[in-house]
C-alpha positions as YAML, in Angstrom:
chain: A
units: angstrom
residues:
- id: 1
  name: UNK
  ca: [129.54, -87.08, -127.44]
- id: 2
  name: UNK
  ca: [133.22, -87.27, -127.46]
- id: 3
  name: UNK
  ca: [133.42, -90.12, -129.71]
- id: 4
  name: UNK
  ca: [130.83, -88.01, -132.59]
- id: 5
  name: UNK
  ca: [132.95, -84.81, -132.27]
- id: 6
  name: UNK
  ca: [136.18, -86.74, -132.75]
- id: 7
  name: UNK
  ca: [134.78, -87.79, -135.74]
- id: 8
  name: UNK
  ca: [133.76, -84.31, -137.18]
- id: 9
  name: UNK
  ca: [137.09, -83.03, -135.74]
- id: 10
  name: UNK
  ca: [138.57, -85.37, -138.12]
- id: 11
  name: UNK
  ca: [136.75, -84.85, -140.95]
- id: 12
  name: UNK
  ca: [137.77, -80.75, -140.36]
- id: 13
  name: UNK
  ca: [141.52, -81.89, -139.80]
- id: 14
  name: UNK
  ca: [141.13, -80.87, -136.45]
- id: 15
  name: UNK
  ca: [142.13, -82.07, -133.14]
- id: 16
  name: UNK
  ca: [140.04, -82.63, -130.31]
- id: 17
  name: UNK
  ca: [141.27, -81.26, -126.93]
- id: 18
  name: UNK
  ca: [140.06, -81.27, -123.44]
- id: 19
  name: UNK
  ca: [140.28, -79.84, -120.07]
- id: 20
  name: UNK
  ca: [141.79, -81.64, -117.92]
- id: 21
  name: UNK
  ca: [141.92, -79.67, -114.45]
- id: 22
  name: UNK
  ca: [140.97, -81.42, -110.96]
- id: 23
  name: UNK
  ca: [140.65, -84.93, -109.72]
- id: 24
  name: UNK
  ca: [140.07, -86.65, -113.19]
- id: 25
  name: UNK
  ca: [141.58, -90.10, -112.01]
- id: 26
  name: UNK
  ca: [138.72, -92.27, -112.34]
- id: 27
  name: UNK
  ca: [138.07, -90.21, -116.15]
- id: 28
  name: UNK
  ca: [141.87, -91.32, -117.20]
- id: 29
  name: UNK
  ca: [140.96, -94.13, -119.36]
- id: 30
  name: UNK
  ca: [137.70, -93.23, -120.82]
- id: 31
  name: UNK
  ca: [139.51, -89.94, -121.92]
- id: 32
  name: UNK
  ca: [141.79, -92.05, -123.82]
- id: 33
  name: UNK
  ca: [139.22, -94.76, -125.14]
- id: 34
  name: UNK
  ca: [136.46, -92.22, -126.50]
- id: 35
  name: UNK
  ca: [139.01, -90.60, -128.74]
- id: 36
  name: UNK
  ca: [140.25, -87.25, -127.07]
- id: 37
  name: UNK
  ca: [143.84, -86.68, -128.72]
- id: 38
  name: UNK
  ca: [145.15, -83.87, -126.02]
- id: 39
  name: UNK
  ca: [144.20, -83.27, -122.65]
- id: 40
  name: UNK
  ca: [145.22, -79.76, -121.39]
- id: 41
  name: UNK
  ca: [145.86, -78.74, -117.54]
- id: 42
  name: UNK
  ca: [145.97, -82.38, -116.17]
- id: 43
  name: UNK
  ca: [146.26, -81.63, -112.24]
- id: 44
  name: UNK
  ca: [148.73, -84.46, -111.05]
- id: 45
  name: UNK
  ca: [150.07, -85.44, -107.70]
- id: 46
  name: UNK
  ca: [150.03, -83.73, -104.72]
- id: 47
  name: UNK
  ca: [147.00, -81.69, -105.93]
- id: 48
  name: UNK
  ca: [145.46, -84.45, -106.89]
- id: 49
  name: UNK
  ca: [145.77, -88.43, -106.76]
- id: 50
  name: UNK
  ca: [146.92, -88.58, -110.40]
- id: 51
  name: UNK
  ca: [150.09, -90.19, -111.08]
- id: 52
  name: UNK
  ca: [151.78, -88.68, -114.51]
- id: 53
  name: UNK
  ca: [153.90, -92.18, -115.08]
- id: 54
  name: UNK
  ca: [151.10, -94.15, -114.71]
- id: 55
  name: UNK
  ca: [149.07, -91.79, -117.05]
- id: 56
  name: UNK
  ca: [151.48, -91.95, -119.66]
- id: 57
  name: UNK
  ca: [152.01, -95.48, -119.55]
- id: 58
  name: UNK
  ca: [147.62, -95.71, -119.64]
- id: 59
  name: UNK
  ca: [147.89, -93.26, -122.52]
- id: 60
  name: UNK
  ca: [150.76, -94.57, -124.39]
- id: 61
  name: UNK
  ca: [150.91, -92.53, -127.81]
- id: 62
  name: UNK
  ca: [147.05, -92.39, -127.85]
- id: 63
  name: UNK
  ca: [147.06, -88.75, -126.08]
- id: 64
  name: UNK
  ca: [149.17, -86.10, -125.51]
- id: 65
  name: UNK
  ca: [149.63, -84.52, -122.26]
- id: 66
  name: UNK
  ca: [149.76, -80.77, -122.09]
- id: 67
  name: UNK
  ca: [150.51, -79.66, -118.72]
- id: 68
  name: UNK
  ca: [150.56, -81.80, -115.99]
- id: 69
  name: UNK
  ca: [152.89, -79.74, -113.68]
- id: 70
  name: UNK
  ca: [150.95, -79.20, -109.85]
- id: 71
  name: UNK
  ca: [150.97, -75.36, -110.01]
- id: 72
  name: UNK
  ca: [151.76, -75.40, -106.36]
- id: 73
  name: UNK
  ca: [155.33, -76.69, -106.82]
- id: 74
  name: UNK
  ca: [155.66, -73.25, -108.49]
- id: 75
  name: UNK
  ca: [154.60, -71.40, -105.62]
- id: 76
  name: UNK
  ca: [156.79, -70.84, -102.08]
- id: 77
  name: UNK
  ca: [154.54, -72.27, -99.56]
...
């Protein structure tokens, strides 16, 4: 599904962009393969087991990262 709105997106000089909240590690490089070009609200380490190095290095220039800050690090605990 992905893959066919990419396309369209495209074709409409769009962008495609996708939610990225929760524990998404497993998702990381089908994200990136099936054509999504941003992924918004990435939830990284220590809310969840995502790494943002390693998920930039996965991603390379392929997709953007929007986010990606734990929103408890913003919070006193």
């Amino acid at each position: 599904v992905y893959r066919e709105t990419r396309q369209a997106f495209d074709a409409a000089g769009k962008i495609l962009v996708v939610h990225g909240d929760g524990e998404m590690k497993t998702l990381l490089s089908r994200l990136r393969d099936c054509g999504i070009q941003v992924v918004e609200a990435l939830t990284p380490k220590p809310m969840t087991s995502i790494d943002i190095r390693a998920t930039r290095r996965l991603w390379q220039n392929q997709v953007a990262l929007w986010g990606g800050i734990a929103s408890i690090v913003l919070t006193d605990v």
